[in-house]
GUVO-740442 format. One line per 2 residues: their letters; for each residue x, y, z of N, C-alpha, C. Coordinates in steps of 0.1 Angstrom, whole numbers, plus 5000, padded with zeros to 4 digits. Layout:
! residues N
a = X Y Z X Y Z X Y Z; ...
END
This chain:
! residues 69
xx = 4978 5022 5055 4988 5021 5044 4997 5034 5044; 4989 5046 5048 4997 5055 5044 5016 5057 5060
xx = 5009 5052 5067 5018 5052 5079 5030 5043 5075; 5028 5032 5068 5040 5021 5062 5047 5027 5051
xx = 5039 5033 5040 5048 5041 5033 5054 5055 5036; 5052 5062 5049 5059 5069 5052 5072 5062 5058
xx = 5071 5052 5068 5081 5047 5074 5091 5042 5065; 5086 5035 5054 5094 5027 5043 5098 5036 5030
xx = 5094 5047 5029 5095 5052 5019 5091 5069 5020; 5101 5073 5023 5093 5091 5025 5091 5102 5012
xx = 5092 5094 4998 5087 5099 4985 5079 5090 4978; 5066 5097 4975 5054 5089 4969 5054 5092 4952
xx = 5065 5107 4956 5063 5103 4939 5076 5097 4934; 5087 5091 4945 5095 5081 4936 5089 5067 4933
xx = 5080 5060 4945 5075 5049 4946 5062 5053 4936; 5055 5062 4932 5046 5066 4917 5054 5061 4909
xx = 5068 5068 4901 5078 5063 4891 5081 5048 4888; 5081 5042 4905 5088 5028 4901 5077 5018 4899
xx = 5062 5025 4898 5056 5013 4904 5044 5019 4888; 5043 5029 4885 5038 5035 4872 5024 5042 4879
xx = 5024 5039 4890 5007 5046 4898 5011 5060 4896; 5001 5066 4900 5000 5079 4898 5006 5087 4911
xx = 5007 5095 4911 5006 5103 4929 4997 5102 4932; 4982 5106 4925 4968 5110 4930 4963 5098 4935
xx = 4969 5085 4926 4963 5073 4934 4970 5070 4948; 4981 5066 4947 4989 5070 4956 4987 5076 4970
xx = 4983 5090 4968 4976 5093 4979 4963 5091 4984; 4957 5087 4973 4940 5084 4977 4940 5071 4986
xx = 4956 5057 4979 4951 5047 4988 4960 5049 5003; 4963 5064 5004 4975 5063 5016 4962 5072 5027
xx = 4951 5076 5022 4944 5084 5029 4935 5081 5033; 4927 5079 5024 4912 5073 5022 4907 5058 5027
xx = 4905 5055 5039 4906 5039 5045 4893 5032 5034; 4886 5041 5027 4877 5029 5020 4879 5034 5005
xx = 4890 5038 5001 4898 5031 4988 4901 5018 4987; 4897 5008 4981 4901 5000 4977 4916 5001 4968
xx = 4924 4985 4976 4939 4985 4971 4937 4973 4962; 4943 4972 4952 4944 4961 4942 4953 4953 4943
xx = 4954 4940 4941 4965 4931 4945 4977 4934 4936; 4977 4938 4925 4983 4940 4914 4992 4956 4929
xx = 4980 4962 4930 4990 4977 4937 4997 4973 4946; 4991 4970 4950 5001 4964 4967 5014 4954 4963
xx = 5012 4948 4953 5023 4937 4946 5035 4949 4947; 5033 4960 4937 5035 4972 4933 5047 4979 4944
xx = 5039 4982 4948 5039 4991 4960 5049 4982 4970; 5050 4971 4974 5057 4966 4976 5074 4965 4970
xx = 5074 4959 4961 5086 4961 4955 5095 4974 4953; 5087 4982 4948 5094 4996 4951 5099 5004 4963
xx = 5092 4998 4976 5096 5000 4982 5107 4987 4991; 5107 4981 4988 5119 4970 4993 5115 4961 5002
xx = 5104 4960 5000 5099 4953 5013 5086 4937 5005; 5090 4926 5013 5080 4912 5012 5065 4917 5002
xx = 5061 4912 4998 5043 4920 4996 5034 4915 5005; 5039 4900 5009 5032 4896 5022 5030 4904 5036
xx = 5042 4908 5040 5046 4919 5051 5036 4929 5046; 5036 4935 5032 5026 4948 5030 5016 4943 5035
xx = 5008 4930 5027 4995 4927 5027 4991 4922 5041; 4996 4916 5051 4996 4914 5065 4991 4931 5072
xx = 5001 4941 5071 5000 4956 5076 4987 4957 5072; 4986 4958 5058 4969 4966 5053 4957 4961 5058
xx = 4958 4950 5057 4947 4940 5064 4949 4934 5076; 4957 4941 5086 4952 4933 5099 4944 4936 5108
xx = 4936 4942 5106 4922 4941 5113 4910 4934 5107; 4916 4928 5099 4902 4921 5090 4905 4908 5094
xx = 4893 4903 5101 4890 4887 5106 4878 4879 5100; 4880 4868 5104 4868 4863 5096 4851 4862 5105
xx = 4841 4860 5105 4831 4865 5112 4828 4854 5125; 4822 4857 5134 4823 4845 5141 4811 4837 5139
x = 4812 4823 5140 4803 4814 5139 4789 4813 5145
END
């Protein structure tokens, strides 16, 4: 996450302002790979920066597959 929001957005604490998150969260979900992101954030997070939420939510989760049979 945190590599998309640098590309799309190089202030976390404008996209904090527009989105009401904190910085501290902010950086925890831009750092920490086992922070959990909330659909509600990424909704969030999305919009403020200008971009699909689907596009976001595809980026955050594409290594997650389903198990094999």
């Amino acid at each position: 996450m945190s590599l998309y929001l640098a590309t799309k957005s190089n202030n976390k604490a404008e996209v904090a302002r527009k989105t009401g998150l904190s910085k501290s969260r902010l950086s925890q979900l831009s750092s920490n790979e086992t922070t959990k992101l909330r659909a509600d954030e990424l909704f969030l997070i999305a919009l403020a920066i200008d971009i699909d939420p689907c596009e976001l939510l595809k980026e955050v989760f594409k290594g997650l597959k389903l198990p094999k049979e």
